[in-house]
N, C-alpha and C positions, 0 to 999 in steps of 0.2 A: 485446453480450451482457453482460451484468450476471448476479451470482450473488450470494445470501445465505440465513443458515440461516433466517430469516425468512421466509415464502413472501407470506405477504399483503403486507408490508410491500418485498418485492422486485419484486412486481406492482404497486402501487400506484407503486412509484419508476421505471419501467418507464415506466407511461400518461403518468405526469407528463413523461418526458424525450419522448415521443412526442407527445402533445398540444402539447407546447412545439416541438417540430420541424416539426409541420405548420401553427403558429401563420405560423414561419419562412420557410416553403415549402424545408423542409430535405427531402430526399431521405433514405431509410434507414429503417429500424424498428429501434428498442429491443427486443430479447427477451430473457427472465429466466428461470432456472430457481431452486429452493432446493438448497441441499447444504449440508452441517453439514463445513466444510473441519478441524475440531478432527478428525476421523477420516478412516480410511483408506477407508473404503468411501465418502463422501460425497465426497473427491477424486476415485475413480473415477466414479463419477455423472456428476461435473462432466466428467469429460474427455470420456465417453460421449456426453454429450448434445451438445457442442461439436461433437465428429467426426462425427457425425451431420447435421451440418451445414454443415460446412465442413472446406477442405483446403487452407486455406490463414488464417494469421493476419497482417496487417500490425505488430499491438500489444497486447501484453499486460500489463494493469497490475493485480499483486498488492499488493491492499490490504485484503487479508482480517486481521484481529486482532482481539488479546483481551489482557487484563489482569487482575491477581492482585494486588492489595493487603492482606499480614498481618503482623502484628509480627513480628521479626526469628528470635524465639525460637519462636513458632508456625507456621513458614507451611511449609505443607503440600504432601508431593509430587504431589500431583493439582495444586498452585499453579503444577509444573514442567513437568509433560508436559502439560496443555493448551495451555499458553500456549507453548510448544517447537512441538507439533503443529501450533497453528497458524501461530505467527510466522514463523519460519524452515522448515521442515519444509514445509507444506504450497504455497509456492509452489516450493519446490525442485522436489516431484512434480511440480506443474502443470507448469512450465515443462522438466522431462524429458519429461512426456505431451505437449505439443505440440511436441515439437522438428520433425521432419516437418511442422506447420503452418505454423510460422516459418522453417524452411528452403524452401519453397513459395514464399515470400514474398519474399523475402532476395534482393537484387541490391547490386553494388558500390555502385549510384549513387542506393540509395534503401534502405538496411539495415533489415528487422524493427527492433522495438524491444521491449525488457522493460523493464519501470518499475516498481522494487519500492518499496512503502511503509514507510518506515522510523522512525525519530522521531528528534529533540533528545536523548532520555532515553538514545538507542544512542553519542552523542558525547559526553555528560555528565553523571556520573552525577547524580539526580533526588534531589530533599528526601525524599519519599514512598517507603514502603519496599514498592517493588513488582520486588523483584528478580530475578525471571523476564521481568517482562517488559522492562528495559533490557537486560539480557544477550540475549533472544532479537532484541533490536533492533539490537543491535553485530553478533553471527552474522548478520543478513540483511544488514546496509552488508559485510559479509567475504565472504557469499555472491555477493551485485553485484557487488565485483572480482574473485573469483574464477571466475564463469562469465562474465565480460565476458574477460575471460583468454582463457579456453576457447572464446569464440564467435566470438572476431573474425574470426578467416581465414573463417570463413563468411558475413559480413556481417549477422550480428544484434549489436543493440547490448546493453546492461545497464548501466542506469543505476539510483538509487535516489534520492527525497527526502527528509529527516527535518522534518518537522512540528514546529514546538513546537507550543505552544498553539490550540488550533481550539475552536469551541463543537459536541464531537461525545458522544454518549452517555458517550463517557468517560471526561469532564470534570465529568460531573453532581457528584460526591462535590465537588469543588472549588466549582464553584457554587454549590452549597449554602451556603457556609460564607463569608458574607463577607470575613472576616478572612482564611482561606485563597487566597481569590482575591486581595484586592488584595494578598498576598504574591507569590500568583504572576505577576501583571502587573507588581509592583515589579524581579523579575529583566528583564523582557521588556525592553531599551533603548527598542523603538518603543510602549512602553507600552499595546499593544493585543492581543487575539486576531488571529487569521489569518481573513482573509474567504475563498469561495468562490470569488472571482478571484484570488485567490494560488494558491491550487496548482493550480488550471482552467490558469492563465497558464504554471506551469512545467509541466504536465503537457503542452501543446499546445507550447511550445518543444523538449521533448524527444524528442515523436513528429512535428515537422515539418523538413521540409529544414535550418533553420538549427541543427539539432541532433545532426545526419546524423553529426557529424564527435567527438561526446561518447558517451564510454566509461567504464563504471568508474568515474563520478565518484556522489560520494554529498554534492549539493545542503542543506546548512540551510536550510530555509523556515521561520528558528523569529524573526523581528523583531529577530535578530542575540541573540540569549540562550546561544548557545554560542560563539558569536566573542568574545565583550564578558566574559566570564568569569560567566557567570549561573549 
């Protein structure tokens, strides 16, 4: 199940993961719904439609975000509580609204799994002054250890990864700007953006058996840029 506020564009990414599974001869269908996860009613949506369908989840990965970039002096409280709403906030709900699904789920010898999506920018504070959104990214790596805390006697896990650099929507301002960019591959040590086999790769280590036994850890997938002092 995939979800985003986008409907065409969450439907189209849908058929693409579907058409490529049947290409496979992979078992499964991709289903999408849209919910706008920045509000309180488009969270409920989303749980709605899930429980409607299932009663049970093996893995849940909140990767829903947003971003606010304004000078220091101007940036604005709607720059806090969207990017609040979404960051932190809105997988908190999700993953209260499915506890029952993941507890369904949950055995000693094969634990649920939560995999929250976190960034570099929540380990480090960021050149760019987008400062709702590195703080709502610290609160979600603080959220990870503390419902992995909370969940373990149950056998669900909570893990999170922080992302540097990826070529995703909201990176455009960067791209744009040459100069901006190869500043920002100058911090990266592995000198490159993050492919889609990076975080595919951690994402499938952390929901499969060799990951069974990882709690609480909050993962850099940033080409070593908050190790290396970037």
């Amino acid at each position: 199940m995939i979800t985003s506020r986008k409907e065409e564009q969450c439907r189209s990414t849908a058929h693409e993961i579907n058409d490529a599974a049947e290409a496979n001869g992979t078992t499964g269908r991709c289903t999408n719904v849209a919910a706008d996860l920045s509000e309180a009613e488009g969270v409920e949506h989303l749980l709605t439609w899930i429980r409607s369908y299932h009663d049970r989840i093996d893995l849940l990965v909140n990767n829903a975000g947003t971003t606010w970039g304004a000078p220091l002096g101007e940036f604005p409280r709607i720059g806090w509580t969207k990017v609040l709403n979404t960051n932190p906030v809105a997988p908190f709900d999700i993953t209260v609204g499915l506890l029952p699904q993941l507890r369904a789920a949950a055995r000693p010898d094969r634990p649920a799994r939560i995999i929250n999506v976190g960034s570099v920018d929540g380990l480090v504070a960021p050149e760019w002054e987008n400062y709702s959104y590195s703080t709502s990214k610290a609160g979600l790596h603080m959220l990870t250890r503390h419902l992995a805390k909370k969940l373990a006697s149950e056998n669900i896990t909570v893990n999170a990864i922080a992302p540097g650099p990826f070529l995703t929507d909201m990176l455009r301002h960067v791209t744009a700007d040459q100069e901006q960019e190869t500043e920002l591959l100058d911090r990266v040590p592995l000198g490159r953006y993050g492919h889609g086999d990076d975080i595919v790769g951690t994402v499938r280590f952390l929901a499969s058996p060799a990951g069974a036994f990882v709690t609480a850890a909050v993962i850099p997938l940033d080409g070593g840029l908050s190790g290396c002092g970037g």
